[in-house]
DSSP file (Angstrom, degrees, kcal/mol; ACC not computed):
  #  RESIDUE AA STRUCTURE BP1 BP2  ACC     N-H-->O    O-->H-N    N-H-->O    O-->H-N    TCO  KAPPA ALPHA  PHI   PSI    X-CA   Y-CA   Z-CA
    1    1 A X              0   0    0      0, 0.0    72,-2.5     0, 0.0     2,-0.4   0.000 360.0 360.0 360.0 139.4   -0.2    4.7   22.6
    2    2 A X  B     -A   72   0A   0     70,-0.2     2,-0.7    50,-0.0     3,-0.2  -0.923 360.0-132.4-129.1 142.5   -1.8    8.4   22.5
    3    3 A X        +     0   0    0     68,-4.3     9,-0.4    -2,-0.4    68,-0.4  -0.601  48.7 147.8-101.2  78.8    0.6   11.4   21.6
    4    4 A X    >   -     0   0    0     -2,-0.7     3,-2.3    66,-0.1     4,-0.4   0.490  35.9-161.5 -90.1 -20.9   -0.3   13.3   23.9
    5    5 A X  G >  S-     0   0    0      1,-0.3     3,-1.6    -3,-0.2    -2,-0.1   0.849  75.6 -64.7  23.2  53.2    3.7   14.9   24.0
    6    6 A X  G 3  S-     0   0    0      1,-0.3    -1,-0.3     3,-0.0     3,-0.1   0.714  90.9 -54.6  71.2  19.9    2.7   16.2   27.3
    7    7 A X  G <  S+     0   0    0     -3,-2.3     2,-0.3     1,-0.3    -1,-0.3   0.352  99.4 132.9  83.4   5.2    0.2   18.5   26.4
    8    8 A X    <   -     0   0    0     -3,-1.6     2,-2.7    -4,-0.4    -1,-0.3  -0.588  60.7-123.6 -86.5 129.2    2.3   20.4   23.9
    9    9 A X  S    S+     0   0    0     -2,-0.3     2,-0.2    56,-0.1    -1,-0.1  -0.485  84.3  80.7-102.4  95.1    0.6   21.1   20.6
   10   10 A X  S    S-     0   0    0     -2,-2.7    -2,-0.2    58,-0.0     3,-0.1  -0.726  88.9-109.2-179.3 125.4    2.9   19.7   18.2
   11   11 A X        -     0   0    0     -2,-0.2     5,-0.1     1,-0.1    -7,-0.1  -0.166  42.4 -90.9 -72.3 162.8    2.8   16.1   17.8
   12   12 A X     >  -     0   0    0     -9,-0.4     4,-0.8     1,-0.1     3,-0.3  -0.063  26.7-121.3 -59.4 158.9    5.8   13.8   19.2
   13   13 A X  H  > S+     0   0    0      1,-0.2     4,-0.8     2,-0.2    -1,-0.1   0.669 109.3  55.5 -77.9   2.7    8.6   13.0   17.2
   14   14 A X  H  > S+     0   0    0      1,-0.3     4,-1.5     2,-0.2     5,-0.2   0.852 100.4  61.8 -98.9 -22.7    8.1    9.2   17.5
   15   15 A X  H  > S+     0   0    0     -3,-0.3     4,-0.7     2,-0.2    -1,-0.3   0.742 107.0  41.9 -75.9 -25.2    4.6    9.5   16.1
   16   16 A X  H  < S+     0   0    0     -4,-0.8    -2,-0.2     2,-0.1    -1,-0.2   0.583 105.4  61.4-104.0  14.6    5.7   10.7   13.1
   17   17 A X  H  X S+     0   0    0     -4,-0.8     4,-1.5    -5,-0.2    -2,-0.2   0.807 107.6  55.1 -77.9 -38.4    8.9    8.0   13.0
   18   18 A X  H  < S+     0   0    0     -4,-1.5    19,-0.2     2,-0.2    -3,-0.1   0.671 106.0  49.9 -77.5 -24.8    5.6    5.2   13.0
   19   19 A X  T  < S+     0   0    0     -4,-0.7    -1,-0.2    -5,-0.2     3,-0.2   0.591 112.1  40.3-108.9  18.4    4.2    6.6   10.3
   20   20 A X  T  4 S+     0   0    0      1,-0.4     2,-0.5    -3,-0.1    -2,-0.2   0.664 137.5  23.2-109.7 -40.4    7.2    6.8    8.0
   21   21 A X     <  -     0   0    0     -4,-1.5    -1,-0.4     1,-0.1    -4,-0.0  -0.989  67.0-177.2-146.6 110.7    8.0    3.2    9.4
   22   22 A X        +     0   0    0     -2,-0.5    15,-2.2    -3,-0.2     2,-0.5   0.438  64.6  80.1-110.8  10.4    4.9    1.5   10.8
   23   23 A X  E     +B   36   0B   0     13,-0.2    13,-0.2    11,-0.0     2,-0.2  -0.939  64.3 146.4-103.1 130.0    7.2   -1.8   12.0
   24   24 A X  E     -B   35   0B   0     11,-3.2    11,-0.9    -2,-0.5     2,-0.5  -0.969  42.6 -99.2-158.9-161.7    9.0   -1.3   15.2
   25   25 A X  E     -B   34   0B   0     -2,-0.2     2,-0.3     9,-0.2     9,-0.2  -0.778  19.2-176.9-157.7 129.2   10.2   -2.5   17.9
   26   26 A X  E     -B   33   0B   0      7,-2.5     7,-2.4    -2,-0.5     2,-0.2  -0.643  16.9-147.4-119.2 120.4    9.1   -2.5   21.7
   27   27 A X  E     +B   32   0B   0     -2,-0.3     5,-0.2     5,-0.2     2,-0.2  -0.806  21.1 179.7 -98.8 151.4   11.2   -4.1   25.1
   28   28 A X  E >  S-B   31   0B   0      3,-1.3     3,-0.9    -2,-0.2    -2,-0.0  -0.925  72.8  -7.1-173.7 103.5    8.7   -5.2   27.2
   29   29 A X  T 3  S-     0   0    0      1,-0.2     3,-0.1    -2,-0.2     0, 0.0   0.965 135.2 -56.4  25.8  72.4   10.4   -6.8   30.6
   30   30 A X  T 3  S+     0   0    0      1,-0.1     2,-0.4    -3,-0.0    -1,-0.2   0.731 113.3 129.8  21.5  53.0   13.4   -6.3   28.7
   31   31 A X  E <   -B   28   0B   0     -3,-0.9    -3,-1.3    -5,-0.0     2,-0.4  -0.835  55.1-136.6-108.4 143.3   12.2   -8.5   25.5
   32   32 A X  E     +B   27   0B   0     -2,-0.4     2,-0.3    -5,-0.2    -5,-0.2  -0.949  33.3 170.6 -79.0 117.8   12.5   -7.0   22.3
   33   33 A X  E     -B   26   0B   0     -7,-2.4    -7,-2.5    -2,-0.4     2,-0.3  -0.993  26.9-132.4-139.8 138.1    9.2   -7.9   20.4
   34   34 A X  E     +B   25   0B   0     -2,-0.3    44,-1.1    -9,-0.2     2,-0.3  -0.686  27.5 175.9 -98.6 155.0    8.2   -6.3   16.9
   35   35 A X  E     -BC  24  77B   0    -11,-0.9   -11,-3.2    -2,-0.3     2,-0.2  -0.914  25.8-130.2-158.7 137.4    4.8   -4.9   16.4
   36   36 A X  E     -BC  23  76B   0     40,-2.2    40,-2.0    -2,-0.3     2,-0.3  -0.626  34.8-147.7 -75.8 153.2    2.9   -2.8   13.2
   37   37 A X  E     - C   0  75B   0    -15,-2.2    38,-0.2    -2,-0.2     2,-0.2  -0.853  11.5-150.6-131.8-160.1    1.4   -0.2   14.5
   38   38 A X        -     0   0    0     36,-0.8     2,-1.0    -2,-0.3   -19,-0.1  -0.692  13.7-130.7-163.4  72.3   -1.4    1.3   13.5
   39   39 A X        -     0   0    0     -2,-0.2    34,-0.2    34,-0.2     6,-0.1  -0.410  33.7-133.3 -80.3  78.8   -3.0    4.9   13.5
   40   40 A X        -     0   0    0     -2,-1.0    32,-0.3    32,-0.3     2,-0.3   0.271  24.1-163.6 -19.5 122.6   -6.6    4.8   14.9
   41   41 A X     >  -     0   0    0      4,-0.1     4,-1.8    30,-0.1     3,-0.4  -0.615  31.3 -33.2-114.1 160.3   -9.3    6.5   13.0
   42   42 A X  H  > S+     0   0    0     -2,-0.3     4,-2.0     2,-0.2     3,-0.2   0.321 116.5  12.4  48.2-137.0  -12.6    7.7   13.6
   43   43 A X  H  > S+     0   0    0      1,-0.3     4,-0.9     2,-0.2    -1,-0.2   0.950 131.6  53.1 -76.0 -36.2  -15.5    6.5   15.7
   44   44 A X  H  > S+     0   0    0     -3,-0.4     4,-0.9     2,-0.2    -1,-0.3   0.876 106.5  55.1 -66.9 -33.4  -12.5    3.9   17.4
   45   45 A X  H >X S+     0   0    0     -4,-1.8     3,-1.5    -3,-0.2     4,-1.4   0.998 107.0  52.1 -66.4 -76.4  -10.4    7.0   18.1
   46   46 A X  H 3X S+     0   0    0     -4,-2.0     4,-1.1     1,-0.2    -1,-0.2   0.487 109.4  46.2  28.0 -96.3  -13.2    8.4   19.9
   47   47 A X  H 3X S+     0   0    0     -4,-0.9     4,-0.8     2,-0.3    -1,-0.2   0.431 109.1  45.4  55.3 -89.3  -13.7    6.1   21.8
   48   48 A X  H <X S+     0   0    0     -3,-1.5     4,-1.2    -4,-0.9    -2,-0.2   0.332 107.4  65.3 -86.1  -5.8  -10.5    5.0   23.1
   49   49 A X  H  X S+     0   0    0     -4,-1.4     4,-0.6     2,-0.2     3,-0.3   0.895 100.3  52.0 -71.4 -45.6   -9.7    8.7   23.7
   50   50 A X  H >X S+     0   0    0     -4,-1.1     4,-1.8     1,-0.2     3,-1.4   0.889 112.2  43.2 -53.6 -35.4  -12.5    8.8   26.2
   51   51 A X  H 3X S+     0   0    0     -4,-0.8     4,-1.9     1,-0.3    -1,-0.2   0.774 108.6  53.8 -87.3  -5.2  -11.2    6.0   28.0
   52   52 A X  H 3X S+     0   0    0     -4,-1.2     4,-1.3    -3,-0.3     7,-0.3   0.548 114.4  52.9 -56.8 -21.9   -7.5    7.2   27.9
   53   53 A X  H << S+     0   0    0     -3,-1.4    -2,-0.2    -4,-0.6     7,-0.2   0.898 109.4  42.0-104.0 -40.2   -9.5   10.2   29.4
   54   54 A X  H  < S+     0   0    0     -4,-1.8     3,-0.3     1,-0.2    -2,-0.2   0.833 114.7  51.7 -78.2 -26.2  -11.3    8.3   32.2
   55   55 A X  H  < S+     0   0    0     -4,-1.9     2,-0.3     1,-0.2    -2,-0.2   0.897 125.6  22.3 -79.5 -25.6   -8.2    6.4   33.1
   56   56 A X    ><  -     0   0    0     -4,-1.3     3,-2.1     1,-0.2    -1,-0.2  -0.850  66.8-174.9-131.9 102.9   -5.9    9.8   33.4
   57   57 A X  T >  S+     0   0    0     -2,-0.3     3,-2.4    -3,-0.3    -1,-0.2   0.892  73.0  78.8 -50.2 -47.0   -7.9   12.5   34.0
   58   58 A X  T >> S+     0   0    0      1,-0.3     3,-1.1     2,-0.2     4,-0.7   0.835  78.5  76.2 -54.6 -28.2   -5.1   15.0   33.7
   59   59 A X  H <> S+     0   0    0     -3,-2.1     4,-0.9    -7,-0.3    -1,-0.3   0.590  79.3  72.7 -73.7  14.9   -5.5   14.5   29.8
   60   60 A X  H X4 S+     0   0    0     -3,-2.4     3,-1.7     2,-0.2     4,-0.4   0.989  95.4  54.3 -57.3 -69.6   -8.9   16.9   30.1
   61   61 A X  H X4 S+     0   0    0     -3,-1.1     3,-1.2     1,-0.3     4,-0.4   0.660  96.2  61.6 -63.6 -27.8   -6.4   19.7   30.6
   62   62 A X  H >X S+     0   0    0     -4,-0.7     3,-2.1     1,-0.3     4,-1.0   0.916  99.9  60.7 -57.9 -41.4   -4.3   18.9   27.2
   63   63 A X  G X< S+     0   0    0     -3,-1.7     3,-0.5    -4,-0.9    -1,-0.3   0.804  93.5  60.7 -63.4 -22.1   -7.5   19.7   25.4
   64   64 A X  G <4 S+     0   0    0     -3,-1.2    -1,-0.3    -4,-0.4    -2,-0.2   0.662 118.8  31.6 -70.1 -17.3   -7.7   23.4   26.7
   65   65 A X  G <4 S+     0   0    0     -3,-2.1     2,-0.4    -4,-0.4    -1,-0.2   0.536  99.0  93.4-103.7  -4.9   -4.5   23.9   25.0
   66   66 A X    <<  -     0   0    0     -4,-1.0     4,-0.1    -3,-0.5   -58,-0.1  -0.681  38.7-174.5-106.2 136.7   -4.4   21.7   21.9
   67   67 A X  S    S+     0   0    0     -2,-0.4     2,-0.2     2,-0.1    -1,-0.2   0.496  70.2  69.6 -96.1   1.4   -5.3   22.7   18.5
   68   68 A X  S    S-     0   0    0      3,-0.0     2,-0.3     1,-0.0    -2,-0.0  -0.620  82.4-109.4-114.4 167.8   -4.8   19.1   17.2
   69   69 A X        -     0   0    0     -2,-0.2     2,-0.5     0, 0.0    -2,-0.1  -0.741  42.2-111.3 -93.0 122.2   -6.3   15.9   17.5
   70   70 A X        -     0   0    0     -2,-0.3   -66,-0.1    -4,-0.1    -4,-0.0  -0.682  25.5-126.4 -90.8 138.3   -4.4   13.7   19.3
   71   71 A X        -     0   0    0     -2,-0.5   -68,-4.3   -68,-0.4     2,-0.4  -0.209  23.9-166.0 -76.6 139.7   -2.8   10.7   17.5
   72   72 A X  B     -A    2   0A   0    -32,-0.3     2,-0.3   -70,-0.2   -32,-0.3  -0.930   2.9-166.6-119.0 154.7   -3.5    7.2   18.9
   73   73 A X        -     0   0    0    -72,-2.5     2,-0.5    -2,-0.4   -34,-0.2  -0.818   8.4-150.0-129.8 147.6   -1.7    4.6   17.9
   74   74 A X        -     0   0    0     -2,-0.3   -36,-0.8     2,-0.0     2,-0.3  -0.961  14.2-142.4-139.7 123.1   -2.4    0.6   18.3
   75   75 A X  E     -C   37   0B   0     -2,-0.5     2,-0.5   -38,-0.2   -38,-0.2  -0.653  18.3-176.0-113.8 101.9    0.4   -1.8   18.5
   76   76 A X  E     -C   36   0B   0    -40,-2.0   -40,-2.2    -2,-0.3     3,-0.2  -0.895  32.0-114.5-123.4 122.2   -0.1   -5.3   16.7
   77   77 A X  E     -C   35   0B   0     -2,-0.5   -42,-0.3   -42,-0.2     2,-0.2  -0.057  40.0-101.6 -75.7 149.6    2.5   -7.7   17.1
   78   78 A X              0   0    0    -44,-1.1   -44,-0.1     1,-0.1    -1,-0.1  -0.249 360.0 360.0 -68.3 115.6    4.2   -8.6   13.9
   79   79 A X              0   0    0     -2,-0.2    -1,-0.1    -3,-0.2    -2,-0.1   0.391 360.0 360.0 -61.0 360.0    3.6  -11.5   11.9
């Protein structure tokens, strides 16, 4: 999941709701299934930003406005 908030530079509220509470919980074809998530660092941030970048181009434009890094986040379901 990337917080992109729409290009707005201030991160989403929900990203910083996962990192006060990093269990939560995701409907999926209306299932409820619980998941960690997981705040992507580094050379994997990278990475999966480029290809967030080649699968929706538009998010080239968020970088001309953003002074922040945006947070990605990785979902792993819940033991």
């Amino acid at each position: 999941m990337f917080g992109t908030n729409a290009g707005l530079d201030r991160e989403p509220a929900w990203v910083k709701n996962v990192r006060a509470n990093p269990i939560v919980r995701i409907r999926i074809n209306g299932s409820w299934t619980s998941y960690n998530a997981v705040e992507i660092k580094a050379g994997d941030r990278d990475r999966l930003w480029n290809a967030a970048i080649a699968a929706n181009p538009g998010y080239n434009d968020y970088l001309k406005t953003l002074t922040r890094s945006v947070p990605i986040i990785q979902m792993h379901p819940a033991i």
